[in-house]
ZAVEXBA-13113 format. One line per field, with one value per atom (N, C-alpha, C): x, z negated, y; atom name; residue number from 1. Coordinates in Angstrom, 3 decimals, decimal comma. Last residue first. Layout:
N
u	(X / ...)
w	(Z / ...)
v	(Y / ...)
site	(CA / ...)
pos	(NUM / ...)
END
This chain:
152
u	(141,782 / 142,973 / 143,667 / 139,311 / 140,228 / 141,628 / 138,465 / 138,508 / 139,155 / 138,220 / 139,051 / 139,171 / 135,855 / 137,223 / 138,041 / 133,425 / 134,282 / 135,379 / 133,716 / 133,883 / 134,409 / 132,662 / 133,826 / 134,360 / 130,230 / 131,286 / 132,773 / 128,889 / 128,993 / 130,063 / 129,004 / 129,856 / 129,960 / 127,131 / 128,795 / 129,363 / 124,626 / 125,463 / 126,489 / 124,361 / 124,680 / 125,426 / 124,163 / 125,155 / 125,486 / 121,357 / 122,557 / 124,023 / 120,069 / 120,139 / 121,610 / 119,627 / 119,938 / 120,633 / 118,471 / 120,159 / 120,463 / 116,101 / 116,952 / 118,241 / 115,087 / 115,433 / 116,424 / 114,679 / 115,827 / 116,014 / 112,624 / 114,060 / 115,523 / 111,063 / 111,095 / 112,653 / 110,883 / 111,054 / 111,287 / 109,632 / 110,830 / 111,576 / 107,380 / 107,842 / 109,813 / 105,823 / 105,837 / 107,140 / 105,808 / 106,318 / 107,042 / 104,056 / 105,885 / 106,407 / 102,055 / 102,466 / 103,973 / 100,865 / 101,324 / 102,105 / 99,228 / 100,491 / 100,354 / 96,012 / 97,299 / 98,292 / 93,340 / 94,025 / 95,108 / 91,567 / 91,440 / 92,117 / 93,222 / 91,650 / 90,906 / 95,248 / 95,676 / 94,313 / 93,843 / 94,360 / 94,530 / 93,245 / 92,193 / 92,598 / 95,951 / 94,983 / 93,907 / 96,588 / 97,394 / 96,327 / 94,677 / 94,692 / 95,424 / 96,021 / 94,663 / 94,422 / 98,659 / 98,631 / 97,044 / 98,150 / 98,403 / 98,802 / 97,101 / 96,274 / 96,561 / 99,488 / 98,471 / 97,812 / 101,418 / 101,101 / 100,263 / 99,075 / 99,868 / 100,028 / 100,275 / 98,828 / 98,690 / 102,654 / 102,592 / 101,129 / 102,977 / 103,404 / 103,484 / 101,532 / 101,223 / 101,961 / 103,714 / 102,443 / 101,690 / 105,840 / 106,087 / 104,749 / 104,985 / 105,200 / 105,345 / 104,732 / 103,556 / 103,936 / 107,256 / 106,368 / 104,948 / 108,749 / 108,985 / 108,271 / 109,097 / 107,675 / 107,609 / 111,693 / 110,743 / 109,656 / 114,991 / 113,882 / 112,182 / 116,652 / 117,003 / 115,949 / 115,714 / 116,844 / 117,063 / 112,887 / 113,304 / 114,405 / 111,338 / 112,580 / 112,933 / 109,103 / 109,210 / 110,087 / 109,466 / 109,712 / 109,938 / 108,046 / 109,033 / 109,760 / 105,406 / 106,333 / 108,170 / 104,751 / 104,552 / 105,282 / 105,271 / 105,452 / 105,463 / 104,562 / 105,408 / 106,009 / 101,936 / 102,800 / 104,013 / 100,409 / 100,641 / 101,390 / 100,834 / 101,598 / 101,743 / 99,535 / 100,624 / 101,717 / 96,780 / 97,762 / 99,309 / 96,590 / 96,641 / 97,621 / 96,991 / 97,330 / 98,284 / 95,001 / 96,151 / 97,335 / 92,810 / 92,959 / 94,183 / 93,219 / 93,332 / 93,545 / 92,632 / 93,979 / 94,316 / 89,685 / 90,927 / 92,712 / 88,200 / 88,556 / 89,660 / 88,332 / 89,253 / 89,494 / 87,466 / 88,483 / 89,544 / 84,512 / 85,300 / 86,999 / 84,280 / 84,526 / 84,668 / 84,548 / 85,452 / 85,455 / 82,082 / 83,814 / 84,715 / 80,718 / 80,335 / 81,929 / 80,219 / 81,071 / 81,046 / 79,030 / 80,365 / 80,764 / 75,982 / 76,685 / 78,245 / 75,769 / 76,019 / 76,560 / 77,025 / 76,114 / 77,088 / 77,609 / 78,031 / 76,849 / 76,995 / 77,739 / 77,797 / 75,225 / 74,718 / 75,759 / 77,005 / 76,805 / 75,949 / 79,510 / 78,182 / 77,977 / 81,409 / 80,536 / 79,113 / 83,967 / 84,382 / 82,611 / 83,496 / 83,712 / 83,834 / 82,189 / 81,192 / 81,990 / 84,904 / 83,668 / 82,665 / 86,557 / 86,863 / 85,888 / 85,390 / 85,918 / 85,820 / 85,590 / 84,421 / 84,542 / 88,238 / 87,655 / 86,412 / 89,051 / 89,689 / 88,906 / 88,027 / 87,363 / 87,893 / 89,213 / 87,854 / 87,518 / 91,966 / 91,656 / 90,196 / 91,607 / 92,091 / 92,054 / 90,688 / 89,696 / 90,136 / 92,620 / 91,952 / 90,906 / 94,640 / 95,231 / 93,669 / 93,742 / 93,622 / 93,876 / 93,956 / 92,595 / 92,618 / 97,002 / 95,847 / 94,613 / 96,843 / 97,742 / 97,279 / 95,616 / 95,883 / 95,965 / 97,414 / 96,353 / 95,465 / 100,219 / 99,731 / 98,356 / 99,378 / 99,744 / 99,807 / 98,954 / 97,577 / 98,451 / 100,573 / 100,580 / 99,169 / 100,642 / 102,347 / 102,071 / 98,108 / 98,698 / 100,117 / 96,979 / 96,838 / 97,754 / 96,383 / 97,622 / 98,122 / 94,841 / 95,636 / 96,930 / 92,335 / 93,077 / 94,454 / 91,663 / 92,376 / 92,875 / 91,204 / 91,756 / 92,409 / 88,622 / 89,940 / 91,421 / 86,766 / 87,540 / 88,818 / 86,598 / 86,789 / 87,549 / 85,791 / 86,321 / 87,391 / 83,344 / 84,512 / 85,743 / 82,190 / 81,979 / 83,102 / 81,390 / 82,332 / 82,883 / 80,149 / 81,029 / 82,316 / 77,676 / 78,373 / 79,915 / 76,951 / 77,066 / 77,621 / 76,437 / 76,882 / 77,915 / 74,133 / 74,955 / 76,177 / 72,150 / 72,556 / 73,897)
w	(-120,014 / -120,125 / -121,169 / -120,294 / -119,109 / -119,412 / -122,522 / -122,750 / -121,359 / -121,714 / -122,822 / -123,041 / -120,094 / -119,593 / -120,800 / -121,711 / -120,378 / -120,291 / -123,438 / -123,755 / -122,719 / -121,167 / -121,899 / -122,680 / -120,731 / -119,743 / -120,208 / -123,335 / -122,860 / -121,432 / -123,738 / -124,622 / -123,882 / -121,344 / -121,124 / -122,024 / -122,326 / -121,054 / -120,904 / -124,243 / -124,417 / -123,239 / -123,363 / -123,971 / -124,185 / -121,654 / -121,052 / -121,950 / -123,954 / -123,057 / -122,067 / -124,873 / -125,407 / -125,008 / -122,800 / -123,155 / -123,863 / -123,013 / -122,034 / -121,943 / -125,210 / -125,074 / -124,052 / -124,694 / -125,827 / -125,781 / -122,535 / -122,226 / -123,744 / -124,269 / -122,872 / -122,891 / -125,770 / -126,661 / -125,570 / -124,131 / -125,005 / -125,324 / -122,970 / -122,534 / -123,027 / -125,347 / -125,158 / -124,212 / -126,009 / -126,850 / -126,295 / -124,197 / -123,566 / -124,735 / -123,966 / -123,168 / -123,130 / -127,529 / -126,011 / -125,483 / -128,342 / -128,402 / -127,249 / -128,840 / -128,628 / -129,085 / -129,751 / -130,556 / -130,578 / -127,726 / -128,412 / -129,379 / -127,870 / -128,399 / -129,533 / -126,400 / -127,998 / -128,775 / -124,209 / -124,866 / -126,093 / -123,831 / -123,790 / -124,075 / -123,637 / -124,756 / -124,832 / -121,411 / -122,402 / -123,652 / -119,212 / -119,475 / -120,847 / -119,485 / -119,686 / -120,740 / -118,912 / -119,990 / -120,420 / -115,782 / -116,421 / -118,591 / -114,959 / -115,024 / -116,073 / -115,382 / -115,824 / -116,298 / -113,817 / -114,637 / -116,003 / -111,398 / -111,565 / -113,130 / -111,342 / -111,489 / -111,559 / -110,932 / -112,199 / -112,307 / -108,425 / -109,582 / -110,994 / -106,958 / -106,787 / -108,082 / -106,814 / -107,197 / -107,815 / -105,096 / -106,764 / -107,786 / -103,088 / -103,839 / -105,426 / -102,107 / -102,163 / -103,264 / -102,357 / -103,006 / -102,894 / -100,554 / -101,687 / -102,803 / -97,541 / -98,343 / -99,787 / -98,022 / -97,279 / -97,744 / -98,818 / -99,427 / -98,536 / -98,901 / -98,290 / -98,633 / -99,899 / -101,081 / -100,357 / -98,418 / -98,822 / -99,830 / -94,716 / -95,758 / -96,940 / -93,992 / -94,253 / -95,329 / -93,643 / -92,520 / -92,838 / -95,630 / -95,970 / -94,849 / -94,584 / -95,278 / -95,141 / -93,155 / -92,594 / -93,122 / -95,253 / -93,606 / -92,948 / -97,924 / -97,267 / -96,158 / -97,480 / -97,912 / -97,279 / -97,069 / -95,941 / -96,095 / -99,239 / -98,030 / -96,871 / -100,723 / -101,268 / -99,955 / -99,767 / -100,100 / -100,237 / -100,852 / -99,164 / -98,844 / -103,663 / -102,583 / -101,331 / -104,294 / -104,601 / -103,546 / -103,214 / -102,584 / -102,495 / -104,784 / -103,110 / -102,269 / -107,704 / -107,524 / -105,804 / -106,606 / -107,294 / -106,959 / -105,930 / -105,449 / -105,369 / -108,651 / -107,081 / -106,546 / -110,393 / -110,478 / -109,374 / -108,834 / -109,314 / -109,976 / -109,468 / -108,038 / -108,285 / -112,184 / -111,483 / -109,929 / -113,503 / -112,996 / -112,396 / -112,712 / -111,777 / -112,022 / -115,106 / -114,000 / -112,706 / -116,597 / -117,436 / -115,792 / -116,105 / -116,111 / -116,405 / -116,721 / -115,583 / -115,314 / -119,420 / -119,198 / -117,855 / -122,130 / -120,579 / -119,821 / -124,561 / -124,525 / -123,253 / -124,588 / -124,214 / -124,085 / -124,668 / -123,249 / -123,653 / -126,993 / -126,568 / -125,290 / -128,398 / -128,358 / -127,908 / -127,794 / -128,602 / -129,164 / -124,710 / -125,780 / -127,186 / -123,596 / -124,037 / -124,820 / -123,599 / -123,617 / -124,067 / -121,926 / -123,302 / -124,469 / -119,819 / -120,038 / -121,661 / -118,745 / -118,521 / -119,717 / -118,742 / -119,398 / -119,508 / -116,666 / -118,000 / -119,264 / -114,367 / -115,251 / -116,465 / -114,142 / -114,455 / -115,148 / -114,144 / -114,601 / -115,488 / -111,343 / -112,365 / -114,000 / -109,735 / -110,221 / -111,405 / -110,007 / -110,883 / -111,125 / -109,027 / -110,244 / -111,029 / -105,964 / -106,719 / -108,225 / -105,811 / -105,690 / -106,313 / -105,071 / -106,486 / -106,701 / -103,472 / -104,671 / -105,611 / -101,168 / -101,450 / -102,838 / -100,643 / -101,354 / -101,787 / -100,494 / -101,421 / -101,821 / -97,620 / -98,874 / -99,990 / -96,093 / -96,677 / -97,750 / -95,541 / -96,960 / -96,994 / -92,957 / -93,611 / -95,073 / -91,790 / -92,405 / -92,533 / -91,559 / -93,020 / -92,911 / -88,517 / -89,557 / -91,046 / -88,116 / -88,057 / -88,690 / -89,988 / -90,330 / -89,893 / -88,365 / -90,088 / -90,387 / -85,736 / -85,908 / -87,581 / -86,837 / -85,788 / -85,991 / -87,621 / -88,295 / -87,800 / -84,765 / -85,831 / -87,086 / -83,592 / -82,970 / -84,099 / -84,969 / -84,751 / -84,308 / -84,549 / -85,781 / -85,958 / -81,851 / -82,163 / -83,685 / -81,480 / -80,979 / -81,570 / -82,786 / -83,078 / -83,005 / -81,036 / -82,348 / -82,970 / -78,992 / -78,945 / -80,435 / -79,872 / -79,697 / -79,627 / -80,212 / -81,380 / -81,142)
v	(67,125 / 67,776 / 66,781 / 65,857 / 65,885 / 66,248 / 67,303 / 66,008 / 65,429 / 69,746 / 69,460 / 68,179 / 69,774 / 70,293 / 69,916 / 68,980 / 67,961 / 68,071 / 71,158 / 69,757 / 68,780 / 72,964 / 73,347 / 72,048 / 71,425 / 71,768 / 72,143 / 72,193 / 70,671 / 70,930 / 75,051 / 74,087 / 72,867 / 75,554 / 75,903 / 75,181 / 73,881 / 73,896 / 74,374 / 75,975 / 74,617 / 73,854 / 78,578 / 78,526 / 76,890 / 77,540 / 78,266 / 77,633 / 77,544 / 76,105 / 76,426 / 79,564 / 78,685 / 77,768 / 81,044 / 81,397 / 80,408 / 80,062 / 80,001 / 80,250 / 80,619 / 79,351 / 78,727 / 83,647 / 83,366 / 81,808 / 83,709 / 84,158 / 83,625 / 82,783 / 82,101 / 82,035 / 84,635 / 83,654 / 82,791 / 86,325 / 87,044 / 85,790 / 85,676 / 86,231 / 86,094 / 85,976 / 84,881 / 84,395 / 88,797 / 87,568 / 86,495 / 89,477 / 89,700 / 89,030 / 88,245 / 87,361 / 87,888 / 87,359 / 88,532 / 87,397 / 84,784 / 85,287 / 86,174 / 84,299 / 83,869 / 85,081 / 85,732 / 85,058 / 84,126 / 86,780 / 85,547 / 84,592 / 89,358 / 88,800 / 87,949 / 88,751 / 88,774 / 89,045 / 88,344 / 87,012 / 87,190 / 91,403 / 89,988 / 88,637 / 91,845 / 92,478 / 91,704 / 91,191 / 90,387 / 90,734 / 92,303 / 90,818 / 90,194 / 94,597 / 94,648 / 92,868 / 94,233 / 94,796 / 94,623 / 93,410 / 92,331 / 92,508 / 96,339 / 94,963 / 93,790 / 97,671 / 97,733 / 96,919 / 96,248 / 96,410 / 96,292 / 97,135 / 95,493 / 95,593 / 99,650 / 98,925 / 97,769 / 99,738 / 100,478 / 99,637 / 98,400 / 97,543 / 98,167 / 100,158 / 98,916 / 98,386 / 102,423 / 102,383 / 100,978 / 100,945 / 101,173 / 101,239 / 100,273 / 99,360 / 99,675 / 103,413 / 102,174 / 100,785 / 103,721 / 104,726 / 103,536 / 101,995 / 102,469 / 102,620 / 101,254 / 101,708 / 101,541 / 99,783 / 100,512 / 100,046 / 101,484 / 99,950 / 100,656 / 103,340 / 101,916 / 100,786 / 105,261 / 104,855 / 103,222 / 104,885 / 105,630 / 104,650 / 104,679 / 104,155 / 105,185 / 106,471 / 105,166 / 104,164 / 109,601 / 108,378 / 107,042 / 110,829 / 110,231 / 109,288 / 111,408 / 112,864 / 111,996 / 108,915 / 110,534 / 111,540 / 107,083 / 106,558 / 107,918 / 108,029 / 107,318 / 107,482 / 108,739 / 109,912 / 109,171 / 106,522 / 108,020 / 108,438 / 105,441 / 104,488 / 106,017 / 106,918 / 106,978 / 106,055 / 106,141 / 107,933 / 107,774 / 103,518 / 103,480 / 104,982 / 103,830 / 102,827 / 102,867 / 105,082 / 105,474 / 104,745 / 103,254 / 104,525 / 105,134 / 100,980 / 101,238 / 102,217 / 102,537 / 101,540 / 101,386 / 102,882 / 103,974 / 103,485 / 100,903 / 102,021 / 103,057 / 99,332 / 98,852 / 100,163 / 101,602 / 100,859 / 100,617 / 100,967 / 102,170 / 102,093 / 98,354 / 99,010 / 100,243 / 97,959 / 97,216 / 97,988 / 99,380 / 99,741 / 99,070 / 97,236 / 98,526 / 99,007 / 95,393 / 95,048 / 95,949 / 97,329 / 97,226 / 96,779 / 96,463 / 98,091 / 97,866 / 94,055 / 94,407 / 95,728 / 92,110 / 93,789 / 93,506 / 89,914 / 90,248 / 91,036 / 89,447 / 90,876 / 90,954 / 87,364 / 88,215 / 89,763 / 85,034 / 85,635 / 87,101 / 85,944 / 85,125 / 85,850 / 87,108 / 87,859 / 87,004 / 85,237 / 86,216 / 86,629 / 84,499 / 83,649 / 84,647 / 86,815 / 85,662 / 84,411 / 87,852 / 88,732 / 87,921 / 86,187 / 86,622 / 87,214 / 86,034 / 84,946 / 85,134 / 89,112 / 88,033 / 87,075 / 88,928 / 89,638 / 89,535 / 87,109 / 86,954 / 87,370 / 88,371 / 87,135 / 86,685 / 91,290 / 90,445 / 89,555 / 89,933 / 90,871 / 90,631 / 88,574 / 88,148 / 88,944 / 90,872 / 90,017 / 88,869 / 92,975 / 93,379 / 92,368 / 90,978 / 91,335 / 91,658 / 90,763 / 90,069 / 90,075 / 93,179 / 93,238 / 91,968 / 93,825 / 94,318 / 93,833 / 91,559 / 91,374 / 92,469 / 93,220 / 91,638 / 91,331 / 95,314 / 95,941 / 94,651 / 94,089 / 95,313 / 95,423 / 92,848 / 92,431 / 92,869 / 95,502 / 94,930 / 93,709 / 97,369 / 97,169 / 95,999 / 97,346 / 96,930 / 96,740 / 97,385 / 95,745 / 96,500 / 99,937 / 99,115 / 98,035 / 99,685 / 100,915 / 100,345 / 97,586 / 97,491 / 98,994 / 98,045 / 97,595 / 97,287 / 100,684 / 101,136 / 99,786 / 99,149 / 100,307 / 100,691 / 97,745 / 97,085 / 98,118 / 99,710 / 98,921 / 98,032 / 100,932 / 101,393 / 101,067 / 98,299 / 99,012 / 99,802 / 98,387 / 97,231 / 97,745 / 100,547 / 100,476 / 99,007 / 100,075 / 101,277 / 101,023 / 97,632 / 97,933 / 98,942 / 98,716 / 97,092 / 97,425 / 100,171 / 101,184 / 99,769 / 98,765 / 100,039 / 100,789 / 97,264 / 96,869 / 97,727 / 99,478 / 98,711 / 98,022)
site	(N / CA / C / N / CA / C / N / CA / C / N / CA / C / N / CA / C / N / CA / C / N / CA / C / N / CA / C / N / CA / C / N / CA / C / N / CA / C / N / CA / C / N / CA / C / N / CA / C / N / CA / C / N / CA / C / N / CA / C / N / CA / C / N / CA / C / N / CA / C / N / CA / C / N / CA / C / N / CA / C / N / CA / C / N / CA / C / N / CA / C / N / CA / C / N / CA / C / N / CA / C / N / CA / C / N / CA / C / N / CA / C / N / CA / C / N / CA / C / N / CA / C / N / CA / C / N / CA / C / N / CA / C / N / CA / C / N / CA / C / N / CA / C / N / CA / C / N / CA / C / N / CA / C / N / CA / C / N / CA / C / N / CA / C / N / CA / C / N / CA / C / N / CA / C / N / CA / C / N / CA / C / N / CA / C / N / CA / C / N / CA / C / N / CA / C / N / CA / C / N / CA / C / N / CA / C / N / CA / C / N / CA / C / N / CA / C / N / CA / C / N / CA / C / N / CA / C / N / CA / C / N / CA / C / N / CA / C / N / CA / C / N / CA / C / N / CA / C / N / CA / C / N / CA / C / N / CA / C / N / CA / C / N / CA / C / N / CA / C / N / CA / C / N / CA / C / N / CA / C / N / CA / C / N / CA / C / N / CA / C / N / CA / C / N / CA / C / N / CA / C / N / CA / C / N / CA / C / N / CA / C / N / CA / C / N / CA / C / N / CA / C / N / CA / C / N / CA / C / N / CA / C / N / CA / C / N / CA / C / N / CA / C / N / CA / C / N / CA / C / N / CA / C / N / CA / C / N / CA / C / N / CA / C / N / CA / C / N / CA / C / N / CA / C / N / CA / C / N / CA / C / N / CA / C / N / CA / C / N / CA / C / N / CA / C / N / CA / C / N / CA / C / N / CA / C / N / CA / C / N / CA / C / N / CA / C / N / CA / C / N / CA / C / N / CA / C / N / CA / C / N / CA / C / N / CA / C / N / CA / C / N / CA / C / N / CA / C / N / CA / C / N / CA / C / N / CA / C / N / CA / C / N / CA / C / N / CA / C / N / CA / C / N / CA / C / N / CA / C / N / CA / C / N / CA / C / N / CA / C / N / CA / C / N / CA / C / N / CA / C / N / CA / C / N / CA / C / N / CA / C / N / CA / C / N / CA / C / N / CA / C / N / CA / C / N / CA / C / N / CA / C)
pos	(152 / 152 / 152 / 151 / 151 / 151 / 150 / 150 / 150 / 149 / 149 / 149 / 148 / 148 / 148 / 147 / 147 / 147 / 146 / 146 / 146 / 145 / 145 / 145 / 144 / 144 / 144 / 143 / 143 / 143 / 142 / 142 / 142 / 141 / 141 / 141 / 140 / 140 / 140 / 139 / 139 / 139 / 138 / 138 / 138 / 137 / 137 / 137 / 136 / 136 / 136 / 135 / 135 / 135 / 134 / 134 / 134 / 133 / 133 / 133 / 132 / 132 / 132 / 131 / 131 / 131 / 130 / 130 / 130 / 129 / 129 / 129 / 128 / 128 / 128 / 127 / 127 / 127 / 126 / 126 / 126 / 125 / 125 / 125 / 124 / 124 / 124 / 123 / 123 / 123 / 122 / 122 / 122 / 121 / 121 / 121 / 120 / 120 / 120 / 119 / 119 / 119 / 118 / 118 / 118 / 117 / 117 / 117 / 116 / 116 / 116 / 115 / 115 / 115 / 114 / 114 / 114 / 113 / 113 / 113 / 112 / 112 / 112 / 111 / 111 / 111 / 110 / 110 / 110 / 109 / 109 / 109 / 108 / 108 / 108 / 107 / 107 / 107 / 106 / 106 / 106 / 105 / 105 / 105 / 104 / 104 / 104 / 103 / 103 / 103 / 102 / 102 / 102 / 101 / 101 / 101 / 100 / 100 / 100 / 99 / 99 / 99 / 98 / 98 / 98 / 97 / 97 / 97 / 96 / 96 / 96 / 95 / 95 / 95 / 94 / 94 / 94 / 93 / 93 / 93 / 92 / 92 / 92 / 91 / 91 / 91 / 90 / 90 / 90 / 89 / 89 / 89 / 88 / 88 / 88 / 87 / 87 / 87 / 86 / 86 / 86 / 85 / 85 / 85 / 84 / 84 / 84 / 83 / 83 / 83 / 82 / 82 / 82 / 81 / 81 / 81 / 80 / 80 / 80 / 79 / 79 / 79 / 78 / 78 / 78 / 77 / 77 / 77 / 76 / 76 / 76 / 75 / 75 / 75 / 74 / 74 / 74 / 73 / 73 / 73 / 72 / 72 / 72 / 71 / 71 / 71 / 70 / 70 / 70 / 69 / 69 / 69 / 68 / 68 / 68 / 67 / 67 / 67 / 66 / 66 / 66 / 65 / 65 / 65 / 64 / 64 / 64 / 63 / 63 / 63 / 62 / 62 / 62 / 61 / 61 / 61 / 60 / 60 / 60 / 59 / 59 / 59 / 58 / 58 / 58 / 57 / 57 / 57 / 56 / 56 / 56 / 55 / 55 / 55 / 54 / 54 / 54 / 53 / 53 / 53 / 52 / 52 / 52 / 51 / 51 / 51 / 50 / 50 / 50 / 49 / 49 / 49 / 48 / 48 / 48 / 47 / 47 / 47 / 46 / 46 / 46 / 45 / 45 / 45 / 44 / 44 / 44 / 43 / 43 / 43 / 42 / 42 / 42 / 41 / 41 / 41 / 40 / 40 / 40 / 39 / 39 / 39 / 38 / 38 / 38 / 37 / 37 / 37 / 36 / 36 / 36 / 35 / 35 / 35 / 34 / 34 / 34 / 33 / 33 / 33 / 32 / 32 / 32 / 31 / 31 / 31 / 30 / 30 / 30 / 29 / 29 / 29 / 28 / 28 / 28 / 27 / 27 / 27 / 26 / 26 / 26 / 25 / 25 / 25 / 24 / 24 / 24 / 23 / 23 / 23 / 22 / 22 / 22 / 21 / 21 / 21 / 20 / 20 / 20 / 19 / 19 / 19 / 18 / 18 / 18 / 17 / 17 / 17 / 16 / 16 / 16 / 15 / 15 / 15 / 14 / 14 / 14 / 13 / 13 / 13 / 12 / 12 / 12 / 11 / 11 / 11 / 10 / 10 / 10 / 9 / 9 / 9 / 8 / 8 / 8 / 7 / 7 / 7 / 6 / 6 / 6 / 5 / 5 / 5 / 4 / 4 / 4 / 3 / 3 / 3 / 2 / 2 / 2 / 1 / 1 / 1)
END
């Protein structure tokens, strides 16, 4: 028993260390798809009452994780073995990119569960961020451009 403790540590000792250039990668999906989750949780019994919340529904989530990790981890092989690592000067490329189509994803899941409940998308929200900001921008150069003229 002990034996079989051992190897099975051993084992795992082993994939996680190959794994840590991306375990931040695989960190940051896993957190996306539980953020994900509970949003959708969240949305599901406010919208429907608890009884819409079905255990069969939270099973894709590990079918899901699976998928998004797997693509993941394939795509870090392909990387580091077909691609010696660096590609276009940015390393591990192909992993990160993956990672932020599912990211994505995720955070497209989550906006659809807000526009649910009846906010604003978040690239609205997003949009209107960015247009206050130029705002504030362009005000700031008139008020500088004012200084300078009032010096002169």
């Amino acid at each position: 028993m002990i034996k079989k403790l051992k190897i099975i540590t051993i084992c795992v000792s082993i994939i996680g260390t190959f794994l840590t250039p991306i375990a931040g990668l695989l960190w940051l999906m896993m957190l996306f798809v539980l953020l994900d989750t509970a949003f959708g949780i969240y949305a599901s019994i406010k919208l429907e009452g608890l009884k819409s919340f079905k255990s069969h529904k939270l099973f894709n989530i590990v079918v899901k994780l699976f998928f998004y990790l797997m693509t993941i981890i394939m795509s870090f092989l392909i990387n580091k073995h077909l691609l010696n690592e660096t590609l276009f000067g940015i390393k591990y490329l192909i992993p990160k990119v993956v990672t932020a189509l599912w990211i994505y994803i995720e955070i497209k899941s989550i906006d659809e569960s807000s526009i649910k409940l009846g906010n604003k998308s978040f690239w609205v929200l997003l949009k209107e961020m960015i247009d206050k900001l130029k705002g504030i921008k362009s005000d700031l150069n008139e008020l500088i451009e004012d200084k300078k003229d009032k010096k002169d």
